[in-house]
N, C-alpha and C positions, 0 to 999 in steps of 0.2 A: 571901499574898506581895505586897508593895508593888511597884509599878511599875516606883522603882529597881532593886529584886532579882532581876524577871524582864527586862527591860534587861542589868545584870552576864550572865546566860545566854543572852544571843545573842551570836554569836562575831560580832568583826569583821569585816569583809568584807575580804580580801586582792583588796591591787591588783594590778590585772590589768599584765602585763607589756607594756612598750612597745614599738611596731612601728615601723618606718621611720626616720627623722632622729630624731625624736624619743627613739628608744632608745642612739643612737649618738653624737648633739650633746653630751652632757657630756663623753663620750670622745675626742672632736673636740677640743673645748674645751680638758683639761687637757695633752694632747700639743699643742697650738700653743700655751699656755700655759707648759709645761716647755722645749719649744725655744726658745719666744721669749727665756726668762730665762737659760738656760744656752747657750747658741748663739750669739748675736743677739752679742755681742762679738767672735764669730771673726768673722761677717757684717760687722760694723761696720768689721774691721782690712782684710779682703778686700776692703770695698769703697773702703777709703779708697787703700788701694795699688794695687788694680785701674786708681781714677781716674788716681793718676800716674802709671800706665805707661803711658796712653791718649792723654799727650800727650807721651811721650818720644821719639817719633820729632820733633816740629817742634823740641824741647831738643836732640838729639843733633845735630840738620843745623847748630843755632849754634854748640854746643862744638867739634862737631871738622870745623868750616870748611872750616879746612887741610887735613885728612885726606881730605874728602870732594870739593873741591869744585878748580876751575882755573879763572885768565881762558880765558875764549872765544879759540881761533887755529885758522888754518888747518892740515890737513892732520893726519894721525896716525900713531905710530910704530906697526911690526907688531907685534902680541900675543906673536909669540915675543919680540921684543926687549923687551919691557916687563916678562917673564915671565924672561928671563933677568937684569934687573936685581935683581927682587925675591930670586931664587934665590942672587946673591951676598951679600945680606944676613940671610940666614937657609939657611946651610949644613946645619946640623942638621935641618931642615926637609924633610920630603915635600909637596910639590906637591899639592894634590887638585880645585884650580878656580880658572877664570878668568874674573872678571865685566866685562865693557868697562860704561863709563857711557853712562845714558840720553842724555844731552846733549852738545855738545862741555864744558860746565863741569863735567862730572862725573868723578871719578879713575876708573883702570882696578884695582878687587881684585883682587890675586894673594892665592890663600887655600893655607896653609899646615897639614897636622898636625903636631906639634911634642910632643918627649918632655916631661914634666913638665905639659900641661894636662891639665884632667880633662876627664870625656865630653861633647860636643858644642861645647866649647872649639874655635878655631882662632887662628890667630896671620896678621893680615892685613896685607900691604905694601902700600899706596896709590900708584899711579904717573900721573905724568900723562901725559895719551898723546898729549899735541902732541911733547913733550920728552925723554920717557921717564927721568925725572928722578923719584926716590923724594919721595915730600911726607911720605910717614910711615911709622909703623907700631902696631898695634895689637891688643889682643888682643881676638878676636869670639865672639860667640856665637850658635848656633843656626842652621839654615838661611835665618832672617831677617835675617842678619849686623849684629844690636844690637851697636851699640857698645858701652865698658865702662860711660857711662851707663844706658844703657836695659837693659843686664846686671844691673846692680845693683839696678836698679830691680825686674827680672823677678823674680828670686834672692829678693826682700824682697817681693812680692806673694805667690810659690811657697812659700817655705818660713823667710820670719821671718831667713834666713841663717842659718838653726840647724841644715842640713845634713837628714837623713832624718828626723829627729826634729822640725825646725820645718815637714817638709811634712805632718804628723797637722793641726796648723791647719787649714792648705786645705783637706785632703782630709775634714774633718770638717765643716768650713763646705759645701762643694760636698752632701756626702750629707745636710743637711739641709733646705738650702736650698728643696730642691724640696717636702720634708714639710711646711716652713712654709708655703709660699705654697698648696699645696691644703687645707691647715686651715684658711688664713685665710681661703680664696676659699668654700668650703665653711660656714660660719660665716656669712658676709656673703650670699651667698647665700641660704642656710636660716633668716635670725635672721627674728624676727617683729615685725612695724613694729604699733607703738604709738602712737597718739596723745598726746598730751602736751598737756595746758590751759598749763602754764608754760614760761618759756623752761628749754632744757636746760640740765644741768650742766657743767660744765667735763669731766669725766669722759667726757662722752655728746660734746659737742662734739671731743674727742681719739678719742674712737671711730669715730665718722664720718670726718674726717680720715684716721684710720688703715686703717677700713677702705677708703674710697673709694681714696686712694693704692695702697694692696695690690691691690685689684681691677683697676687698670691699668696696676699693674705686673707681676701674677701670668703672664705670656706672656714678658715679659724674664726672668725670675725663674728659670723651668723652663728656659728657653734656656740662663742661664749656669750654672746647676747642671749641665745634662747635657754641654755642653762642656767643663766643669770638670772633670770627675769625669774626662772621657778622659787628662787630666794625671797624676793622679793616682797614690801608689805603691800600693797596693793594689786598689781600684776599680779601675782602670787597666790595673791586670795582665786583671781579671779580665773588661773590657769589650774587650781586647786580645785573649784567648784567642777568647770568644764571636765577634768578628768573625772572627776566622780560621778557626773551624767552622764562620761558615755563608757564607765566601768573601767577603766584606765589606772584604776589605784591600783598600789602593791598589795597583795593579798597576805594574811596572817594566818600561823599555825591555827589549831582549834586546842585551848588549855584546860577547856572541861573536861571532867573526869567524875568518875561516880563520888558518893563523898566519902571520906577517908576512912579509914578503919583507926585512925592516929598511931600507926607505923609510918615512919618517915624515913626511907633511902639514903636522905643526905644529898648534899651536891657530886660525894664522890661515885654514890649509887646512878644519880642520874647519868654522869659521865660515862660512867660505865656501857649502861644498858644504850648509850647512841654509838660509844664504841663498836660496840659488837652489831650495832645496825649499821656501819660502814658510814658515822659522820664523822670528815677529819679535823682536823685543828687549822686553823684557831680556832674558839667557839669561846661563846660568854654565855655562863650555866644561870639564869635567872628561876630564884625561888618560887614555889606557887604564891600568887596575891592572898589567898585565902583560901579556906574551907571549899573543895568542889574543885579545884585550881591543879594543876600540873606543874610539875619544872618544866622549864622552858630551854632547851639549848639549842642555842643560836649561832652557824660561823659567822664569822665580824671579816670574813678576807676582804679585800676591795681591789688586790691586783687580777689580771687577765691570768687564767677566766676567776672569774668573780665565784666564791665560796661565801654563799647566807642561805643554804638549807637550811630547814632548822627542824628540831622534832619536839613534840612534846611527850613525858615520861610520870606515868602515874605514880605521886608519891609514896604509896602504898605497895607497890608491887612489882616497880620496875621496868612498867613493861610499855611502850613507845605505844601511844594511842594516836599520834598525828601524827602523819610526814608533810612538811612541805617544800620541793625542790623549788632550785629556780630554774630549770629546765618547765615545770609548768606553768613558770607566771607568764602572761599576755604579753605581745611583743608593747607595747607601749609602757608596761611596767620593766622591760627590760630596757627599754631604750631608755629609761627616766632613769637606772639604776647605773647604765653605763656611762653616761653624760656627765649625771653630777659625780660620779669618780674621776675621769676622763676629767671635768673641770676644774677639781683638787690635785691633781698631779698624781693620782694613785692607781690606774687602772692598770698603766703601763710601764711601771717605774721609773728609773730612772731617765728612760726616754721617753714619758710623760713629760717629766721635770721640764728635758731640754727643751721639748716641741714648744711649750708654755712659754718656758725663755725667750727662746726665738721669737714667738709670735708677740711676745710684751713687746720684745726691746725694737720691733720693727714697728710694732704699734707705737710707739715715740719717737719714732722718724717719722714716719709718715704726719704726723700730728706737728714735729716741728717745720717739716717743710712746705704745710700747708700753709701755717703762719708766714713763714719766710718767705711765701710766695705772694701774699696777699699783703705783705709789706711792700714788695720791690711793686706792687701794682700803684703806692701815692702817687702824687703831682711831684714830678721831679723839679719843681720850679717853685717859688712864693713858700709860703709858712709847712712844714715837714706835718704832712697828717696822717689817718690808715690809709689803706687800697682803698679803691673805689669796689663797691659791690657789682655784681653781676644786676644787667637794666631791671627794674622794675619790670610790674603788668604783665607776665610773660602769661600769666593766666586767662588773661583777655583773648590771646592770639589760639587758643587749643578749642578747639571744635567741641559744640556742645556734646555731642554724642559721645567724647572720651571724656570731658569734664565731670560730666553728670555722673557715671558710674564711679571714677574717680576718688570724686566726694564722695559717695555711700561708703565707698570701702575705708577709707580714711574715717570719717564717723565711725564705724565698726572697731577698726583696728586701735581708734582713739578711747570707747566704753572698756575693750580687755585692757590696754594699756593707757591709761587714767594720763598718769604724769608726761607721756607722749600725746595725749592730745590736746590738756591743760596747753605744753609748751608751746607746741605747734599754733594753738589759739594766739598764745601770745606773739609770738613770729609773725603773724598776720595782720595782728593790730596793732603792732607797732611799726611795720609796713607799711599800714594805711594811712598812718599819722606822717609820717615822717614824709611821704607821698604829698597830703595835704599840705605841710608846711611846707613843701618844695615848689609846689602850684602857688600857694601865695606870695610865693620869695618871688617869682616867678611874673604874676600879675603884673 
């Protein structure tokens, strides 16, 4: 028997399966690989709207000037009388809040419910409160009372203006957003640095770039995904329930009160009686709902530190029957409070704004030079097509014992986050397909 013959009879030696990064890095790979390509465009729209909503408060204070803003005079009319101006121009109208302006140039909002808006909609009279004279009227939004600019603007960041159906955008941008940046931080992290006798490629030089950008942006990144998702219609729901299991909601004044004698204080009497309990301004003075009910005065601040004490004031008597700071709420109502300010641009002002910017506008570098990178990966030869994806199977090569847990967690994080696990399903089975029709091309 020749050499080669007894050789043919030794069986090859099967390789030994791989431990640690090492078994899991391709698998890493081709999921921040699959998001980056199918994703990265909702990312791209998110964050380009994101940026103009971050500077539509300094827009909204130029457009509506008038609406917002009075020469400086002395002296001021009562908030009922400025409260009862706005009431005759919106008859159809329920009353729900009264915001006086920070400054003497700023108008006093009388905020309106109104038949015909939809949820979280208000319809606001601008008054000025030297004069008590209407400067406007307008329809708001939110408890941040956006005007129809900054409305528009939200609406086209939230949901494309395409109603329940253009908010799957966001809410599919938000539940990935955070899978990317731990793949890519994870990847950069774990990659293994080479030596190079030559300068790099233009390829390797957009890598670098990309990763280093990712890497310090990877803490913005997880920030806005997880504040995002609290938006969200599904995630939303389901991050909504969870807080309220484990007690995690913002807590409310108490507005009960004995029933009324039908003496009524007015908004200027409530103002008052929180004044002298040391609540500062801003504040939005809400009427009692009914018989048994309190005024409600609320601050509305949103920069550092954050002002929404609020008290509530027996219409009857004047006299503050609930406090509630926000020094008492639970640190997870604090953290839900700071986030989504912090994610509006408002916590920290104007170097809110900028941090935001920054982190947009590097959010679209990164995102194009992902692209550009997985272009310059085609066949440099024969018909021009995409990159080649990162190998298949990487799943097969990961040790049952990390697989298994894995998957549970992934199931889990797929039930909170609906639309990240729907996609992910889909990433898989088109995977497998694409797989099969390669084995057949193949055959």
């Amino acid at each position: 028997m020749s050499i080669e013959e007894r050789e043919k009879l030794v069986p090859e030696p099967v390789a030994e399966p791989r431990a640690g990064w090492a078994s899991i890095r391709p698998l890493v790979l081709r999921l921040h690989f699959y998001a980056g390509v199918f994703i990265s465009p909702f990312l791209l729209v998110a964050a380009v709207t994101g940026l103009a909503y971050v500077w539509a408060p300094q827009a909204e204070q130029a457009v509506y000037d008038r609406e917002l803003h009075v020469p400086a005079a002395p002296g001021a009319v009562p908030l009922d009388q400025q409260a009862a101006a706005a009431r005759a121009l919106v008859p159809d109208g329920t009353l729900t809040g009264v915001r006086p302006g920070m400054t003497p140039t700023d108008t006093t909002q009388v905020i309106f419910d109104r038949p015909g808006l939809e949820a979280s909609y208000h319809w606001t009279v601008f008054v000025d409160p030297h004069t008590g004279d209407v400067r406007g009227q307008l329809e708001t939004y939110g408890s941040g009372q956006a005007m129809p600019l900054r409305s528009w603007i939200d609406v086209l960041h939230r949901s494309l203006h395409l109603g329940d159906f253009g908010r799957l955008y966001s809410e599919l941008a938000a539940s990935w957003l955070w899978v990317v940046a731990l793949a890519g931080l994870a990847l950069w992290l774990g990659r293994r640095r080479r030596k190079r006798a030559s300068a790099p490629s233009p390829r390797v030089k957009l890598l670098t770039w990309h990763g280093r950008t990712g890497l310090v942006l990877a803490i913005g990144l997880l920030f806005l995904s997880a504040t995002g998702l609290t938006w969200s219609q599904y995630a939303g729901d389901s991050i909504s329930e969870l807080r309220s299991q484990l007690d995690w909601t913002s807590p409310s004044v108490s507005a009960t009160v004995p029933a009324s004698s039908g003496r009524d204080i007015g908004f200027d009497g409530a103002r008052e009686a929180t004044l002298r309990a040391g609540l500062a301004d801003p504040v939005e003075v809400r009427p009692p709902a009914g018989p048994g009910e309190a005024y409600v005065v609320a601050q509305v601040g949103r920069s550092w530190p954050v002002r929404v004490d609020s008290m509530a004031v027996d219409p009857a008597t004047g006299t503050v029957t609930d406090t509630l700071r926000f020094a008492d709420y639970n640190l997870a109502a604090k953290l839900s409070t700071w986030g989504i300010d912090a994610h509006m641009g408002f916590l920290f002002g104007i170097w809110n704004q900028i941090a935001l910017t920054l982190l947009a506008v590097a959010l679209v570098a990164v995102i194009v030079w992902g692209y550009r990178m997985w272009w310059l990966r085609r066949p440099t030869r024969g018909e021009a097509r995409f990159g080649r994806p990162p190998a298949r199977g990487a799943w097969r090569r990961i040790p049952g014992r990390v697989l298994a847990p894995a998957v549970v967690v992934v199931a889990v994080v797929g039930y909170y986050l609906p639309l990240f696990g729907l996609s992910l399903l889909g990433f898989v089975i088109v995977d497998g397909l694409l797989e099969l029709r390669r084995r057949k091309v193949d055959a």
